[in-house]
Structures are given as C-alpha cells and as structure tokens.
NUTORDO-331273 format. One record per atom (N, C-alpha, C): residue in one letter; y, z, x; atom name. Coordinates in nm, 2 decimals, always signed. Example, Ala and Ser with C-alpha at 12.3 -4.5 7.8 and 13.67 -1.06 7.14 Angstrom:
+------+--------+--------+--------+------+
: code :     py :     pz :     px : site :
+------+--------+--------+--------+------+
:    a :  -0.57 :  +0.78 :  +1.32 :    N :
:    a :  -0.45 :  +0.78 :  +1.23 :   CA :
:    a :  -0.33 :  +0.78 :  +1.32 :    C :
:    s :  -0.22 :  +0.71 :  +1.28 :    N :
:    s :  -0.11 :  +0.71 :  +1.37 :   CA :
:    s :  +0.00 :  +0.79 :  +1.29 :    C :
+------+--------+--------+--------+------+
This chain:
+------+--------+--------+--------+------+
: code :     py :     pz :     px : site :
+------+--------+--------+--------+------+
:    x :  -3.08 :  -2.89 :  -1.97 :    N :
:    x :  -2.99 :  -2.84 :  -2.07 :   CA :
:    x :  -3.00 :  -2.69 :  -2.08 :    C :
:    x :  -3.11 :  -2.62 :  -2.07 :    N :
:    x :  -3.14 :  -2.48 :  -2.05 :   CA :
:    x :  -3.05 :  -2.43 :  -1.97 :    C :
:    x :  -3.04 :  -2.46 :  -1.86 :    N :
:    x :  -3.00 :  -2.46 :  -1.75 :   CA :
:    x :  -2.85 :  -2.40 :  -1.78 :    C :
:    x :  -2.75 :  -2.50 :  -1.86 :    N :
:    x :  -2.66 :  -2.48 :  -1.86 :   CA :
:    x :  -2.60 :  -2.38 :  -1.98 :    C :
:    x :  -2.68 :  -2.38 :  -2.09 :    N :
:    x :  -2.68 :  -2.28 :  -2.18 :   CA :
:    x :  -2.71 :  -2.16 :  -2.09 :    C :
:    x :  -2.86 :  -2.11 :  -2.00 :    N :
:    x :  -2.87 :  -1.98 :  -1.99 :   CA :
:    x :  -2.76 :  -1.91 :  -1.91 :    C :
:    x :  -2.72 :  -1.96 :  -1.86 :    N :
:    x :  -2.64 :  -1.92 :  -1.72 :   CA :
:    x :  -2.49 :  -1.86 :  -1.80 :    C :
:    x :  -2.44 :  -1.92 :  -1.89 :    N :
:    x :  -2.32 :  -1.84 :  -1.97 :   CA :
:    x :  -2.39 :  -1.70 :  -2.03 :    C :
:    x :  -2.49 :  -1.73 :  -2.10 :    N :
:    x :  -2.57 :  -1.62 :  -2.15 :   CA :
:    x :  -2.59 :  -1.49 :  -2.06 :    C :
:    x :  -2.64 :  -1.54 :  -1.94 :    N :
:    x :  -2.70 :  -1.45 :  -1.83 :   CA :
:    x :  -2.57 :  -1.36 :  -1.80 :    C :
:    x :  -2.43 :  -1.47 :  -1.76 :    N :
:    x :  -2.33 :  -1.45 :  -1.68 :   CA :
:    x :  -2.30 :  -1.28 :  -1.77 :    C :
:    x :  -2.27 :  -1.32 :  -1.92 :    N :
:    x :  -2.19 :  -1.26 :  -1.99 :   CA :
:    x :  -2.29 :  -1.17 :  -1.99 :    C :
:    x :  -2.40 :  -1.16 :  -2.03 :    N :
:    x :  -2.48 :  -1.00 :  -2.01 :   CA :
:    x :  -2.51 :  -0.92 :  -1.88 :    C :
:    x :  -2.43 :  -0.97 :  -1.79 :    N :
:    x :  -2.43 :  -0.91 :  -1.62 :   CA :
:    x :  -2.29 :  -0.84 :  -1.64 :    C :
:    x :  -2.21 :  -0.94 :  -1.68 :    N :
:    x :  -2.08 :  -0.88 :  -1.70 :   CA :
:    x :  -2.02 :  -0.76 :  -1.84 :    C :
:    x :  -2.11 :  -0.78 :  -1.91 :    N :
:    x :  -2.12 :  -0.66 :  -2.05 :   CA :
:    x :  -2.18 :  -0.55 :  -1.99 :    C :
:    x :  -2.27 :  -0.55 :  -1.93 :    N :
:    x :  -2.34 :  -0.40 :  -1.85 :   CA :
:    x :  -2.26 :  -0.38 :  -1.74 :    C :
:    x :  -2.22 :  -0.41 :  -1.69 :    N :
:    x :  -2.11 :  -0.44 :  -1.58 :   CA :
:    x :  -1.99 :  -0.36 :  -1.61 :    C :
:    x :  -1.94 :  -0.38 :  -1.74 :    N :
:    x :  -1.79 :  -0.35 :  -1.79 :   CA :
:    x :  -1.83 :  -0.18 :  -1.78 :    C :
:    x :  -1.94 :  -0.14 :  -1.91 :    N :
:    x :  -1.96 :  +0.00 :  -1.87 :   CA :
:    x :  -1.95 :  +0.07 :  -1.79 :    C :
:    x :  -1.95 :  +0.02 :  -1.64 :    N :
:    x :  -1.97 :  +0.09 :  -1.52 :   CA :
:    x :  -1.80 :  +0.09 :  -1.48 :    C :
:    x :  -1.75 :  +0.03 :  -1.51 :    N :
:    x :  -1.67 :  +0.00 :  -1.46 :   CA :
:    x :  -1.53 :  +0.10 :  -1.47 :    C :
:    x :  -1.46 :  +0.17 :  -1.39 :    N :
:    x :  -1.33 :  +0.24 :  -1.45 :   CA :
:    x :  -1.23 :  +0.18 :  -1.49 :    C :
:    x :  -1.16 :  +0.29 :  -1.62 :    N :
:    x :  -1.08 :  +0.18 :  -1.70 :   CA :
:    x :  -0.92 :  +0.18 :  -1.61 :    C :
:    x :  -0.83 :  +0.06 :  -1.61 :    N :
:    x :  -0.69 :  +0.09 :  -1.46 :   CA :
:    x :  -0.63 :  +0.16 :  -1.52 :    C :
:    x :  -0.58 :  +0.26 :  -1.45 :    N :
:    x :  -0.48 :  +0.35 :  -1.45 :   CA :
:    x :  -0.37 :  +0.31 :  -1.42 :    C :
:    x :  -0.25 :  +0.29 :  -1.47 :    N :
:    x :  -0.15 :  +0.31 :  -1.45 :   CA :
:    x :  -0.06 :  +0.34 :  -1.45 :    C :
:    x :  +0.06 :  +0.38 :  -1.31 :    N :
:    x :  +0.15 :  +0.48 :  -1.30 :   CA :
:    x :  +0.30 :  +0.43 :  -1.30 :    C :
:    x :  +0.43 :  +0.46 :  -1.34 :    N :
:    x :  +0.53 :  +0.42 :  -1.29 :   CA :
:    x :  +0.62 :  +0.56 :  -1.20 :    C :
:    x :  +0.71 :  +0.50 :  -1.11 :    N :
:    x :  +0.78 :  +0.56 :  -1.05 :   CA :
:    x :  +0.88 :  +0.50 :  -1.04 :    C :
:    x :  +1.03 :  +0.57 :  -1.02 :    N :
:    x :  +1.14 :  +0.48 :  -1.03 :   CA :
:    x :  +1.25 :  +0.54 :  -0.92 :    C :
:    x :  +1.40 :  +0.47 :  -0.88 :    N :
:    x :  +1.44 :  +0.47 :  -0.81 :   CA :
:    x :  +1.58 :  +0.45 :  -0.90 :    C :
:    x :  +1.71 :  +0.55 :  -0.87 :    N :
:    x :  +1.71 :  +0.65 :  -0.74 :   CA :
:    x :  +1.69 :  +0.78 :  -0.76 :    C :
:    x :  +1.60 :  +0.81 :  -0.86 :    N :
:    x :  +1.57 :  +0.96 :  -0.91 :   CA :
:    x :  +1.46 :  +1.00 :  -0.84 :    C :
:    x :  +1.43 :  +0.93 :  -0.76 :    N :
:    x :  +1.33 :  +0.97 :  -0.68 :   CA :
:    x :  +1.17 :  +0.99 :  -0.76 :    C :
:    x :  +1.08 :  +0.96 :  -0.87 :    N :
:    x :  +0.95 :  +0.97 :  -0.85 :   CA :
:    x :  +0.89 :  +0.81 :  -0.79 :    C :
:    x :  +0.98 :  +0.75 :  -0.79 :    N :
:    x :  +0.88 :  +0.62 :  -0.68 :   CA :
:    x :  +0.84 :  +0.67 :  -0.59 :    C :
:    x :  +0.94 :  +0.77 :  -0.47 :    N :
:    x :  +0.90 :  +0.79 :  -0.32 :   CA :
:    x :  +0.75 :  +0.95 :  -0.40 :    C :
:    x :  +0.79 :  +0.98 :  -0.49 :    N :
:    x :  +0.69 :  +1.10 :  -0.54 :   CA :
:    x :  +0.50 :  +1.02 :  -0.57 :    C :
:    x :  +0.57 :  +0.87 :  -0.63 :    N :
:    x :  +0.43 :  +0.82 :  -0.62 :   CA :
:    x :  +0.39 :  +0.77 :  -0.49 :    C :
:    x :  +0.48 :  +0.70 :  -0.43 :    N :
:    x :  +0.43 :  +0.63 :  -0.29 :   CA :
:    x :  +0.33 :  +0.73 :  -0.22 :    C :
:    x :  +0.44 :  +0.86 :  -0.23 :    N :
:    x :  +0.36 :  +0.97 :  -0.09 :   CA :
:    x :  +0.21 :  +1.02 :  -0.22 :    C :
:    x :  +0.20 :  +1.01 :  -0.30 :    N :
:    x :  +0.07 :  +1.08 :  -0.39 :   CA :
:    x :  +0.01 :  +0.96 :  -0.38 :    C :
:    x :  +0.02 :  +0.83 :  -0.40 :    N :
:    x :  -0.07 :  +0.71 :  -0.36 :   CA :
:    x :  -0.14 :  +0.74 :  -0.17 :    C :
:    x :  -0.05 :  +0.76 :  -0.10 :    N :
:    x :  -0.09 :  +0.75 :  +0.06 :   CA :
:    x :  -0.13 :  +0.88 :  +0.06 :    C :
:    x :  -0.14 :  +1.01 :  +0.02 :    N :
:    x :  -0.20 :  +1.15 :  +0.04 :   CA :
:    x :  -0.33 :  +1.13 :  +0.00 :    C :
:    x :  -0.36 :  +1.04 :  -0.12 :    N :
:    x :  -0.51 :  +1.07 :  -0.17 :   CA :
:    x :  -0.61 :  +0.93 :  -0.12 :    C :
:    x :  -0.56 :  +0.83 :  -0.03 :    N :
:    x :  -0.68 :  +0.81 :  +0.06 :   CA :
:    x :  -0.74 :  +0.82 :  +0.15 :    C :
:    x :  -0.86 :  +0.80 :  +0.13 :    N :
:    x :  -0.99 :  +0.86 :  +0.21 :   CA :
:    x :  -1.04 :  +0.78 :  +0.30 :    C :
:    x :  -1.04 :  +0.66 :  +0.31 :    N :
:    x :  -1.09 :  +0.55 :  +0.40 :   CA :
:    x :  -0.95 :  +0.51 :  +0.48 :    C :
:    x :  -0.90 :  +0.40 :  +0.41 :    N :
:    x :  -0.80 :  +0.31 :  +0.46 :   CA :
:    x :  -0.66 :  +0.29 :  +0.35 :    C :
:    x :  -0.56 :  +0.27 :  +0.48 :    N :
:    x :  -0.45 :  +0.18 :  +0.40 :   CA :
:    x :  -0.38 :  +0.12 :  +0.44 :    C :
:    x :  -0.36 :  +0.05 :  +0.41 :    N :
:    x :  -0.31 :  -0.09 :  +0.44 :   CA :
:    x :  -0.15 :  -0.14 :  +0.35 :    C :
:    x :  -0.05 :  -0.09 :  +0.43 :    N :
:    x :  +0.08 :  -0.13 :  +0.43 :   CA :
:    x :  +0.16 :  -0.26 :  +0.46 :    C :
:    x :  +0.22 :  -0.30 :  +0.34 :    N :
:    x :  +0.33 :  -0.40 :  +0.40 :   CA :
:    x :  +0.48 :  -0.36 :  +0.32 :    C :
:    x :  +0.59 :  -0.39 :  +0.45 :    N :
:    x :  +0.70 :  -0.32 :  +0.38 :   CA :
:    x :  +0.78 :  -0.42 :  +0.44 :    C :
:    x :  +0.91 :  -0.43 :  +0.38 :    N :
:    x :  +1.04 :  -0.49 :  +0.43 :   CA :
:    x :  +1.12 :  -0.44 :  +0.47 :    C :
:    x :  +1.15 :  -0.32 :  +0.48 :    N :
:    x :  +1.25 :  -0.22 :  +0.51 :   CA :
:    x :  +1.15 :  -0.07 :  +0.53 :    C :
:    x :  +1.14 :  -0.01 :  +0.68 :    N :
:    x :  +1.10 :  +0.09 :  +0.67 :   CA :
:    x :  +1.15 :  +0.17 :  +0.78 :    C :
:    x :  +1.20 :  +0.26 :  +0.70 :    N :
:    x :  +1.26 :  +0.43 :  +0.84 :   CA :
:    x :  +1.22 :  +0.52 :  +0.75 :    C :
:    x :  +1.20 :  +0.60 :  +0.63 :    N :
:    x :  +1.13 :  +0.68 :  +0.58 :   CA :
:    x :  +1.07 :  +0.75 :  +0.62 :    C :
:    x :  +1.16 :  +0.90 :  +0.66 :    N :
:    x :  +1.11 :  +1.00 :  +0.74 :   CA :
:    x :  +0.92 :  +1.04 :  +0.64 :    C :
:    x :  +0.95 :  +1.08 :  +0.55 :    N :
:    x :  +0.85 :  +1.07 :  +0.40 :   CA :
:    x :  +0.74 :  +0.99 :  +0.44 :    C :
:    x :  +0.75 :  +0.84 :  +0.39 :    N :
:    x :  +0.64 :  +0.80 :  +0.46 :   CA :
:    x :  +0.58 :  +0.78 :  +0.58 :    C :
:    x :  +0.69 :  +0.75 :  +0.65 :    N :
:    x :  +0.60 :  +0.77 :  +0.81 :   CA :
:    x :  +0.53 :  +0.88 :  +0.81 :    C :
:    x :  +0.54 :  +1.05 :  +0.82 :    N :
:    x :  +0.50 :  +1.16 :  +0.77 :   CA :
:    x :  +0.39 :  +1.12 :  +0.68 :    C :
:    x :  +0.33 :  +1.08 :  +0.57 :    N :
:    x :  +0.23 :  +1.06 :  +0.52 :   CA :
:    x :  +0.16 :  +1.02 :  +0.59 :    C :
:    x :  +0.18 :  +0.90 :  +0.62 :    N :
:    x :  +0.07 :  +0.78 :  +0.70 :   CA :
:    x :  +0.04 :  +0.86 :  +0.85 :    C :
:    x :  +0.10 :  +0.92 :  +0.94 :    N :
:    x :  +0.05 :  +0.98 :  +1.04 :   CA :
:    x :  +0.00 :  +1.12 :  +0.95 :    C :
:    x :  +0.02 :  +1.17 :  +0.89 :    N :
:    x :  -0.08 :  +1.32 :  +0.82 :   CA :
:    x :  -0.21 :  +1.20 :  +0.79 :    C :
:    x :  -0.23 :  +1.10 :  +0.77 :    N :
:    x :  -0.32 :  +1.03 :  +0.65 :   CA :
:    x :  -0.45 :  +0.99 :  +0.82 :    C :
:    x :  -0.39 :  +0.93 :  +0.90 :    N :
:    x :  -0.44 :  +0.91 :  +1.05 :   CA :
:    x :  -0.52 :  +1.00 :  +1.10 :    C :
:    x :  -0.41 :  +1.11 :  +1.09 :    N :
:    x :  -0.50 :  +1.24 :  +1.14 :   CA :
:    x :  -0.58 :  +1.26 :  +1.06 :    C :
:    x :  -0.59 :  +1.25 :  +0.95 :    N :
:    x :  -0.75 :  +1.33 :  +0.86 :   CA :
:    x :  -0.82 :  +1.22 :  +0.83 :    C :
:    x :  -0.84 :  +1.13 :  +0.98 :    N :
:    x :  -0.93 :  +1.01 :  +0.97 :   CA :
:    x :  -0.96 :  +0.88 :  +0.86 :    C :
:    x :  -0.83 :  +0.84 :  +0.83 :    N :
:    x :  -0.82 :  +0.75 :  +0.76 :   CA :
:    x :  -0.76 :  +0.65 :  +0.80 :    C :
:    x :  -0.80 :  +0.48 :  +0.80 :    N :
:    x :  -0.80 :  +0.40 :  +0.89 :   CA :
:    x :  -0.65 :  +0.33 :  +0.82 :    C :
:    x :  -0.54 :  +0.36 :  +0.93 :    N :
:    x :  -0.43 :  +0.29 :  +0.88 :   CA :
:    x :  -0.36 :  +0.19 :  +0.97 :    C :
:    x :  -0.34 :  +0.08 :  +0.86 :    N :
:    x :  -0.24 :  -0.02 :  +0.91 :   CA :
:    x :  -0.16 :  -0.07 :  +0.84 :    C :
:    x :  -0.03 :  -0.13 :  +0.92 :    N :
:    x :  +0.13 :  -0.15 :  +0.89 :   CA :
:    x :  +0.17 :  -0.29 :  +0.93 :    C :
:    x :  +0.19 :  -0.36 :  +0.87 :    N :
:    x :  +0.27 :  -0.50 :  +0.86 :   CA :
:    x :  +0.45 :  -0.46 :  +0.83 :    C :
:    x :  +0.53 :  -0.53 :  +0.87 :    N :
:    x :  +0.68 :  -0.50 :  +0.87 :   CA :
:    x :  +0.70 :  -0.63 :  +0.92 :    C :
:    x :  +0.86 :  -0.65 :  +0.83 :    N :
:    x :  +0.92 :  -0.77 :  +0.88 :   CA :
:    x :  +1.00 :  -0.73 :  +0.98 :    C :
:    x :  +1.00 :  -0.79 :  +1.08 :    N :
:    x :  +1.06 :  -0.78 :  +1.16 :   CA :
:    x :  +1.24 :  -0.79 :  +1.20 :    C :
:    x :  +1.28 :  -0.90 :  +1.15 :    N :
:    x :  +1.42 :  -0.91 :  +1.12 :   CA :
:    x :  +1.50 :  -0.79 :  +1.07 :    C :
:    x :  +1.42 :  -0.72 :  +0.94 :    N :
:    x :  +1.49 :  -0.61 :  +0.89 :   CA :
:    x :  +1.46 :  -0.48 :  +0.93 :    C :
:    x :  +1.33 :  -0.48 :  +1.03 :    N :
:    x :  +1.32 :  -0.35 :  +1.14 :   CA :
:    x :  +1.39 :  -0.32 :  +1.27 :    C :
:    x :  +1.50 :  -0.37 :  +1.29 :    N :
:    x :  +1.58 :  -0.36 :  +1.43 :   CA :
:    x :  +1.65 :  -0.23 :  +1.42 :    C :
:    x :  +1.71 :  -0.17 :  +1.36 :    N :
:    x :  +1.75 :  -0.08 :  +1.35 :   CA :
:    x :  +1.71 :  +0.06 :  +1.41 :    C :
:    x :  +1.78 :  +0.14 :  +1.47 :    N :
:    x :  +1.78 :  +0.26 :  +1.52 :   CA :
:    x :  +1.64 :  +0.34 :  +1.43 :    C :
:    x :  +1.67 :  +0.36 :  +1.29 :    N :
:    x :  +1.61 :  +0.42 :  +1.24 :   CA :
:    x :  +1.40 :  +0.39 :  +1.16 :    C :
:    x :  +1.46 :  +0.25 :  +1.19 :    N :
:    x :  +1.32 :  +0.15 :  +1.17 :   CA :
:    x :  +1.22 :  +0.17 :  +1.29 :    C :
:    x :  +1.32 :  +0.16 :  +1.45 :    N :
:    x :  +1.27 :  +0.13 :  +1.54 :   CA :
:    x :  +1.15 :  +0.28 :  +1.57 :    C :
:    x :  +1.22 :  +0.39 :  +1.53 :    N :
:    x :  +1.18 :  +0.57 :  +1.53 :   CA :
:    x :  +1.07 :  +0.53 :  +1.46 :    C :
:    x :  +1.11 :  +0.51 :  +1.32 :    N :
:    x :  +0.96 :  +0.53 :  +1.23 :   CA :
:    x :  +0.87 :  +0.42 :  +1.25 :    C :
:    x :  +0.86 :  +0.33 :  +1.31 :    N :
:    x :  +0.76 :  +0.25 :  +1.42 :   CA :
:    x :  +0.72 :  +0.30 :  +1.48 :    C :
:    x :  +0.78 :  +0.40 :  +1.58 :    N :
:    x :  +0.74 :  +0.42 :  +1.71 :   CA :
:    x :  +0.66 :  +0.54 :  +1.70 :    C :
:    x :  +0.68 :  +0.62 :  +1.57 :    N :
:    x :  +0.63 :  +0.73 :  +1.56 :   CA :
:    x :  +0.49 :  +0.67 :  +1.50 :    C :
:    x :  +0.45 :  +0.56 :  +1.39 :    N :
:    x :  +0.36 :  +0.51 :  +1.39 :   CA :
:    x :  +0.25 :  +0.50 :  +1.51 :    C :
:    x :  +0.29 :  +0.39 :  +1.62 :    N :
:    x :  +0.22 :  +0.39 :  +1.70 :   CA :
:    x :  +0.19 :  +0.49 :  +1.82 :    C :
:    x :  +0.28 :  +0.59 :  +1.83 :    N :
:    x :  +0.25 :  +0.74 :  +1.91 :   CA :
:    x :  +0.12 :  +0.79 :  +1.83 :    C :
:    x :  +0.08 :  +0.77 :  +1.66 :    N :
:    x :  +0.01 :  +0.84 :  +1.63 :   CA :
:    x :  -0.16 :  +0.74 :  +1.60 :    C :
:    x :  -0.13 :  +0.62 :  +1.68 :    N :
:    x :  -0.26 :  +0.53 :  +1.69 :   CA :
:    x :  -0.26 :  +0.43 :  +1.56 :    C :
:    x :  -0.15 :  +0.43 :  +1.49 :    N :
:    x :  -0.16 :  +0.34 :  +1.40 :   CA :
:    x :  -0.09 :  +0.21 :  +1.44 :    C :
:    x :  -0.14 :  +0.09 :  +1.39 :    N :
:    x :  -0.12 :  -0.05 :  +1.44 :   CA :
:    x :  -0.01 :  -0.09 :  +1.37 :    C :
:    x :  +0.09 :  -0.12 :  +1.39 :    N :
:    x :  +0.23 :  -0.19 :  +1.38 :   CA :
:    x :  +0.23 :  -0.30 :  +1.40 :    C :
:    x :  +0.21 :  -0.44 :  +1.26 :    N :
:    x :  +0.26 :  -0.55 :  +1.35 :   CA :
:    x :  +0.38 :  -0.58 :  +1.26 :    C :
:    x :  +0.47 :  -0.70 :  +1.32 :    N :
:    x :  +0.56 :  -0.71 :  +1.25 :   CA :
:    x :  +0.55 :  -0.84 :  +1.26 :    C :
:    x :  +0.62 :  -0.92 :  +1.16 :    N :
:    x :  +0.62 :  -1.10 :  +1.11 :   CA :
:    x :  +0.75 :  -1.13 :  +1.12 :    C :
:    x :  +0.78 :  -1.23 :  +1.20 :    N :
:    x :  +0.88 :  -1.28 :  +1.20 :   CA :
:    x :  +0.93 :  -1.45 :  +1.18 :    C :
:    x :  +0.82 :  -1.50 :  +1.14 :    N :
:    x :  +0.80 :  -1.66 :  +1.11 :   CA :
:    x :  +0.81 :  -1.66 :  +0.96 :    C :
:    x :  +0.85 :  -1.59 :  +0.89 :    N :
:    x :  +0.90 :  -1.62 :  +0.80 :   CA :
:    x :  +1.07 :  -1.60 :  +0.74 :    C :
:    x :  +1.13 :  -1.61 :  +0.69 :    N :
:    x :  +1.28 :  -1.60 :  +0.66 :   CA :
:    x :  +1.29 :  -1.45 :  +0.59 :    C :
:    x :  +1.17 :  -1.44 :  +0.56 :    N :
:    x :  +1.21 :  -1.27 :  +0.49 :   CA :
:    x :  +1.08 :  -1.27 :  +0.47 :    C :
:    x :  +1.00 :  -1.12 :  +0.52 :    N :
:    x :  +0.87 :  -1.08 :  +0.44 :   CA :
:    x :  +0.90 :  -0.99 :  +0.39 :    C :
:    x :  +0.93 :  -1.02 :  +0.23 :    N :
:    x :  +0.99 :  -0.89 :  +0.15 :   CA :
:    x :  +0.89 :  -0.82 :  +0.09 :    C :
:    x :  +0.77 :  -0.82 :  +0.12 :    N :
:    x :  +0.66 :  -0.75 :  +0.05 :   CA :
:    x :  +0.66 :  -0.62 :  +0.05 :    C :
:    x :  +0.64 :  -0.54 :  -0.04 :    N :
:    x :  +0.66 :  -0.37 :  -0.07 :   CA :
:    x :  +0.51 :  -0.32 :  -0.12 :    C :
:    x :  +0.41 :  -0.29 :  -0.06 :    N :
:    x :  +0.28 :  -0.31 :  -0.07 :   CA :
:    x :  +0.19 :  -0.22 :  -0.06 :    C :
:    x :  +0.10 :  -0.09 :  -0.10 :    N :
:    x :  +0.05 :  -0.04 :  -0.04 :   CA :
:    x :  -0.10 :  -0.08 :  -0.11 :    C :
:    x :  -0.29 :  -0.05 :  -0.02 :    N :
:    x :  -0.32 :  -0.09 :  -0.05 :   CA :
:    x :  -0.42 :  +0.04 :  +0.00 :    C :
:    x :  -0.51 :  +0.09 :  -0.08 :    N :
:    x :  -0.57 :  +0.24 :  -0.05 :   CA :
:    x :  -0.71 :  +0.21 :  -0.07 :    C :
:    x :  -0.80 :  +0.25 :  +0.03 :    N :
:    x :  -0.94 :  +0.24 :  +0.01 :   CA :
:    x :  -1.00 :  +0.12 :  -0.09 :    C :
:    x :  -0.91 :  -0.04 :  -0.09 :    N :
:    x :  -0.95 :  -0.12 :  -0.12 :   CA :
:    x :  -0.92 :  -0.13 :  -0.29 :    C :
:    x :  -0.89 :  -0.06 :  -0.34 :    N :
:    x :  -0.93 :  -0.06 :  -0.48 :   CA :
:    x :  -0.80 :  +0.04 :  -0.55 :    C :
:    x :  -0.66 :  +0.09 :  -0.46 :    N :
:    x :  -0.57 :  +0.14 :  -0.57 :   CA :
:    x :  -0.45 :  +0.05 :  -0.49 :    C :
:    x :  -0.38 :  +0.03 :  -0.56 :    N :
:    x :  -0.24 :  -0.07 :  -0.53 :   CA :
:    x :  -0.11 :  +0.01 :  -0.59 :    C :
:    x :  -0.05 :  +0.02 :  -0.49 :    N :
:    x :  +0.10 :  +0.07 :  -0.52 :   CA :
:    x :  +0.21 :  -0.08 :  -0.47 :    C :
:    x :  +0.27 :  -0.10 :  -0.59 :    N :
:    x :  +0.38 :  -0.20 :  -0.54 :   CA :
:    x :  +0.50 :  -0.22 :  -0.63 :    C :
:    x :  +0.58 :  -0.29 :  -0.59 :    N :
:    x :  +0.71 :  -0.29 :  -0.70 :   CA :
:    x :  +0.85 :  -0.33 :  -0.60 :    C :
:    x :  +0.93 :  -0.27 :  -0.63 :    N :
:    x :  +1.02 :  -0.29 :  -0.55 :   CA :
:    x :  +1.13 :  -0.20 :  -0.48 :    C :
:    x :  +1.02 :  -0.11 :  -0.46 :    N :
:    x :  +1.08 :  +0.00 :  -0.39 :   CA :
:    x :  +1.05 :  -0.02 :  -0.22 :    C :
:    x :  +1.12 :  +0.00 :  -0.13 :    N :
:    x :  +1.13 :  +0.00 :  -0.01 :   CA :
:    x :  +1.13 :  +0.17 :  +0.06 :    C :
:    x :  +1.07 :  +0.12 :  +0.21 :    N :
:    x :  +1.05 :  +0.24 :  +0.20 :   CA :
:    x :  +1.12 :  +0.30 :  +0.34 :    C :
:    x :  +1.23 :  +0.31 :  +0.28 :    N :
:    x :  +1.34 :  +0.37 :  +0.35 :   CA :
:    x :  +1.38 :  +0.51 :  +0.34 :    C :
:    x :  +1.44 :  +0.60 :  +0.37 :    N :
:    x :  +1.54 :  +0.71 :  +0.38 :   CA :
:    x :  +1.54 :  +0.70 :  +0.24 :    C :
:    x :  +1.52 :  +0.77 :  +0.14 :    N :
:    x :  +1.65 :  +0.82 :  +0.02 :   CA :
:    x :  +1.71 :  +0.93 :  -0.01 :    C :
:    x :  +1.86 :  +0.93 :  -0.07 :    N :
:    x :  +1.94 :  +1.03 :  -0.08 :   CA :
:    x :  +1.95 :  +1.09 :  -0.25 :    C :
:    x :  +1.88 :  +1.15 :  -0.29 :    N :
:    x :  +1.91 :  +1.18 :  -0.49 :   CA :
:    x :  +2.03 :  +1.31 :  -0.45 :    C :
:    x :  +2.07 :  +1.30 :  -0.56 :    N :
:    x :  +2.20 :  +1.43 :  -0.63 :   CA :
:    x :  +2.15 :  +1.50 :  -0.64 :    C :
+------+--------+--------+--------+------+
C-alpha cells in the first residue's frame, strides 16, 4: 500500500521542481490576407538552429522555399512532406525542385485523399500551425 501512495507523492514532487525549470509557452498569432502569418512562418523557419520539419498541402512560396534553403545552408537539418495531388503544378513543381537542388528531402503522400496538414516543426520544441498554406501571396 506504500507503494501506491508514494509514487503519486514522488511523481508530483519530480513534476513541481520540474515545472520551475520549465519555459512558460509563448504564443503568437499571424493572419491572412494581411500578410503577418507569411511574417510569422518566415520568423518561425529563420530562428532554427538544428532542424525543421515541414508538412504542407499546398506549396510554391517563393518566401518559404527561400527560407528553408537560407535555413540548409546555415546547417540546419531540413525536411518537407507535401501532398502530392495538390503539388502538380508548374509552380509547386519549381518550389520542390529548388528544395531538392539545395539537399533538402522532399517526400510527398499520396495515399491519402488529401494531406491537408499546414505544419512546421523547429528544433523539436516550437510549432507553427494553423491554416495558412504556403503558397505565393498577393496583399494591397
């Protein structure tokens, strides 16, 4: 019966010293078509230092492609998931292609009916997502 009492006890005082250490989440919005979503996307993909890890449904975005290859070059480990169905395009096909000219892995899914995922995922521990896509945009 010890047993089962100490272990809540234990848990919760690992996890109280724990909390301290811990950073409190930050949270940002960005929005669309006024453009600071594409202003957060590219400030989310500029400030990682290890890795990132992309999933998009739609991408030709002169902008982000541009990020993610600057982000390569200054040795940061990047990879791209894309649905495939909605990457056929002239403009999808470029911002692919410029991906993998610059050593980044491109895969794309097509066993599902739509991979509408809009995802970015930075040195493990910052998340950008919502429902912005990361295509071309045009503001006034």
């Amino acid at each position: 019966m010890k047993r089962t009492v100490l272990r809540p006890v234990l848990l919760g005082l690992l996890l109280a010293t724990m909390g301290n250490a811990m950073a409190a989440p930050n949270v940002q919005t960005g929005f669309s078509p006024e453009g600071s979503a594409l202003k957060l996307v590219l400030q989310t993909v500029r400030e990682a230092q290890q890795s990132i890890r992309l999933m998009g449904y739609l991408f030709t975005s002169p902008e982000v492609t541009g990020a993610l290859v600057q982000a390569k070059r200054n040795g940061v480990d990047v990879r791209v998931v894309l649905d495939e169905r909605d990457n056929r395009a002239p403009a999808s096909v470029a911002a692919m292609n410029a991906l993998v000219n610059a050593g980044i892995p491109v895969r794309t899914v097509s066993q599902f009916k739509i991979m509408h995922d809009k995802v970015i995922v930075v040195d493990g521990q910052t998340v950008e997502t919502g429902s912005f896509n990361y295509v071309r945009h045009v503001y006034a």
